[in-house]
C-alpha positions in Angstrom: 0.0 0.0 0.0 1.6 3.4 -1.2 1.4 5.4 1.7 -0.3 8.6 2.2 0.6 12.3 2.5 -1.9 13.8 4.7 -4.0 12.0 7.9 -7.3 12.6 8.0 -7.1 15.3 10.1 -4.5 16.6 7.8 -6.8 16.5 5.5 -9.0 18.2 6.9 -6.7 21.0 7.8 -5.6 20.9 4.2 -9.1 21.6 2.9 -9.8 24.8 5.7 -6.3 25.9 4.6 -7.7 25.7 1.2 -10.9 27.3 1.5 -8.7 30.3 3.2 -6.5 30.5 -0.1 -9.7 30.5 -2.3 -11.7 33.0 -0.4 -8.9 35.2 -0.1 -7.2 35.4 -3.3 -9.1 33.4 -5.8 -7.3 30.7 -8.1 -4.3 32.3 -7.9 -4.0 31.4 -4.2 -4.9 28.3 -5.4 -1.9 27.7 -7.4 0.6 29.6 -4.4 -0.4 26.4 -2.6 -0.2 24.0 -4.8 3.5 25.5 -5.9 4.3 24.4 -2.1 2.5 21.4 -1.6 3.2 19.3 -4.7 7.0 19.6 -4.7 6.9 19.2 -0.8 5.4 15.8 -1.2 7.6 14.9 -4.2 10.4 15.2 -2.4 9.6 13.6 1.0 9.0 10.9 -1.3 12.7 10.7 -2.8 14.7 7.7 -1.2 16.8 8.6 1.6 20.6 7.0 1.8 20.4 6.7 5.2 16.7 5.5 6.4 17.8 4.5 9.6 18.5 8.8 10.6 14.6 9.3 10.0 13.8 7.6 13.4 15.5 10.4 15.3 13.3 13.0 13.5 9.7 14.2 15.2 6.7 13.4 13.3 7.5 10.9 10.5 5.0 9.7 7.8 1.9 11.3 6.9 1.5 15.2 7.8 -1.5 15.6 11.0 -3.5 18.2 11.5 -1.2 20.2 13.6 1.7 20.2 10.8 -0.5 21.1 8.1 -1.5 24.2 10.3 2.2 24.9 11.6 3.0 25.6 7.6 -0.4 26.2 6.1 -1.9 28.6 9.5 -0.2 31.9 9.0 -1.2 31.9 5.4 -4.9 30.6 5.8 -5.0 33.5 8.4 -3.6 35.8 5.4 -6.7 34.6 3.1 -9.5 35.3 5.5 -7.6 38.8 5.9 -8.3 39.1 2.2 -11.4 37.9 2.8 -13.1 40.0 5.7 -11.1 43.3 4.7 -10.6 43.8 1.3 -8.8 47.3 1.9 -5.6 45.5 3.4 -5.8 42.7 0.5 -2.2 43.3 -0.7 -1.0 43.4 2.6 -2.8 40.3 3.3 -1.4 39.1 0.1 2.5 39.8 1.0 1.9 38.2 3.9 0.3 34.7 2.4 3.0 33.9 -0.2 5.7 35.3 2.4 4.1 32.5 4.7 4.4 30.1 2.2 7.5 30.9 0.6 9.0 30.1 3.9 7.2 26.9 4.2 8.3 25.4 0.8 12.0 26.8 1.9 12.4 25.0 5.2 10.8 21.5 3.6 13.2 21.8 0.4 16.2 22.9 2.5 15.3 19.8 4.9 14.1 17.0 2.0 17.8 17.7 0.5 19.8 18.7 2.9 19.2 15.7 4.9 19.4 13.4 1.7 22.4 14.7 -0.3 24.2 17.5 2.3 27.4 17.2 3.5 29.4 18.5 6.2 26.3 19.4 8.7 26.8 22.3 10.6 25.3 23.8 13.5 23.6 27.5 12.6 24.5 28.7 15.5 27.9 27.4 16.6 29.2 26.3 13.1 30.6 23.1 14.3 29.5 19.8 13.0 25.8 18.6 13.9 23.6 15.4 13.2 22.2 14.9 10.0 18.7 15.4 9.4 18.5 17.3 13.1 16.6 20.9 13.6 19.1 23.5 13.7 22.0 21.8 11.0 22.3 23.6 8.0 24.5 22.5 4.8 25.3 24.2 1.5 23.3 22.2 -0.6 20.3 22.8 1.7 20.7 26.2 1.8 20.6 26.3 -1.8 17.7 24.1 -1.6 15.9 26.6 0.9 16.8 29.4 -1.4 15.0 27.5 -4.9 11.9 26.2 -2.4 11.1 30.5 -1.7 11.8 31.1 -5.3 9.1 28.7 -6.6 6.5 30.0 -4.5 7.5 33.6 -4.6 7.6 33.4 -8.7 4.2 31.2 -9.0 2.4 34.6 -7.1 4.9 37.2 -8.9 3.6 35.9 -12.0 0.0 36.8 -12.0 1.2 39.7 -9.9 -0.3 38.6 -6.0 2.9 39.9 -4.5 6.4 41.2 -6.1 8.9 38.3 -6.4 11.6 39.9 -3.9 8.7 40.6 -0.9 8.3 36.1 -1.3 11.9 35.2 -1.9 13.3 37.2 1.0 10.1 36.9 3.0 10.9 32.9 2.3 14.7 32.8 3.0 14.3 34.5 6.1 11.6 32.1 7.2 13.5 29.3 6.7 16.6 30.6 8.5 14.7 31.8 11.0 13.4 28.0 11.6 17.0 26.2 11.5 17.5 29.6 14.3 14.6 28.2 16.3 15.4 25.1 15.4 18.9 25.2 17.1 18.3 27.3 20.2 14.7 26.8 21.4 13.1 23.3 20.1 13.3 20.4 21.9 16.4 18.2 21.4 16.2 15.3 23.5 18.9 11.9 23.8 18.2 8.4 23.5 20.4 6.4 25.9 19.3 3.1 24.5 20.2 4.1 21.1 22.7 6.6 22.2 21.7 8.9 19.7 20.3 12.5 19.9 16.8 12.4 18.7 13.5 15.0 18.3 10.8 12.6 19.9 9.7 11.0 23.3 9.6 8.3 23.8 11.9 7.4 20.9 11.3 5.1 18.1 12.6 1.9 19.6 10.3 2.8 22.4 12.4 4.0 25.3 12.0 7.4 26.9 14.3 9.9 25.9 16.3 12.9 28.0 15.8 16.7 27.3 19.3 17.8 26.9 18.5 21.5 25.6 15.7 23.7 24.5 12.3 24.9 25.5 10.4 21.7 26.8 7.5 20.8 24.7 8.8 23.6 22.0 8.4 20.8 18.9 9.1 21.2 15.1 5.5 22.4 14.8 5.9 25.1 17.1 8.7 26.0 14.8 7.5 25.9 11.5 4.7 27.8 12.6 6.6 31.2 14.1 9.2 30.7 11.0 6.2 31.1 8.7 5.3 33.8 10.5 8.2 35.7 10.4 8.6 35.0 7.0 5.1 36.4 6.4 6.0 39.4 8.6 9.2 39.9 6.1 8.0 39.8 3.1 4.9 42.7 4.4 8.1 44.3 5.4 10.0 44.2 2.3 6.2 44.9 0.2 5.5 47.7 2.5 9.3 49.2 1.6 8.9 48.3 -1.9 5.4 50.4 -2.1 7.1 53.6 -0.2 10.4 54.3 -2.0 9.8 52.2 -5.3 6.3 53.4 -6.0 
């Protein structure tokens, strides 16, 4: 049986996130999401050289309810913005493919960079970090995170929902701000069966793990949600700046 991308409570989550995108800005919201979703699923789908790493990772398999919100909430918020106050519908609009943008750059940096990256390094120490870990960056997956804004950002720039710049910066600085997040506040916890560091309790052979650092209880969803928002809140930022001295 092929498995599946979304829970039924993803699903569901999926289809309010959605609605939002419709309501708010039409088709072409439509196609900001798909721009994110599609490649996100194609490459969690790509084989991974080292499987046996993907047990130390939070929330494996199909995407719940609460993922689908953490990347998709900020920008379904966006759409009923559009919605409910059409007077602040470029605003709104900045905000939804800055939300995204930062959503598809995380997932691409982390689909690659924990499949074909080299030389993991810890974002905020520089010194070498597990693979496939919150808070390790590499140069390919940096690249990655930098093509994964530019999709979404050029898929709105094209039927003009937001400038390209306000999405790919509003994107990058998303995504960095999650490996940030990712390597100062989440949870990262330490198998002592295993003897591996690891994202979930109890681990996935079964035994309970140790917090070693971070907020407790501060998980990859918490995360990805405040990096799409602060990727939403750069690209209003860079729109906004845009509108007042390029006019």
């Amino acid at each position: 049986m092929k498995s599946r991308a979304l829970t039924r409570g993803g699903t569901i989550a999926a289809a309010f996130v959605g609605a939002a995108a419709l309501l708010g800005f039409h088709l072409i919201g439509a196609l900001v999401l798909f721009a994110f979703f599609v490649p996100s699923v194609a490459l969690s789908k790509l084989p991974h050289p080292h499987p046996e790493r993907l047990r130390d990772i939070d929330k494996q398999g199909a995407r719940d309810a609460w993922q689908v919100l953490a990347n998709g909430g900020v920008a379904a918020a966006a759409g009923a913005i559009a919605f409910f106050i059409p007077h602040a519908h470029a605003i709104a609009a900045a905000a939804f493919v800055g939300a995204f943008a930062a959503a598809s750059a995380d997932t691409w940096g982390t689909e690659i960079g924990m499949r074909f990256g080299t030389n993991v390094r810890s974002i905020l120490t520089f010194r070498a970090d597990a693979s496939g870990l919150s808070g390790g960056v590499t140069t390919l997956g940096t690249l990655a995170e930098i093509a994964g804004a530019l999709v979404v950002a050029a898929s709105a720039a094209i039927f003009a929902l937001a400038p390209l710049a306000a999405g790919a910066i509003g994107g990058v600085v998303g995504a960095f701000a999650d490996s940030y997040l990712g390597a100062s506040a989440q949870e990262r916890r330490y198998c002592e069966t295993c003897a591996r560091a690891c994202e979930s309790d109890p681990h996935a052979c079964g035994a309970v793990t140790a917090l070693v650092r971070g907020i407790p209880s501060f998980r990859n969803d918490a995360v990805n949600f405040s990096a799409t928002l602060v990727g939403a809140m750069t690209s209003v930022a860079v729109f906004a700046f845009g509108a007042r001295y390029f006019p």
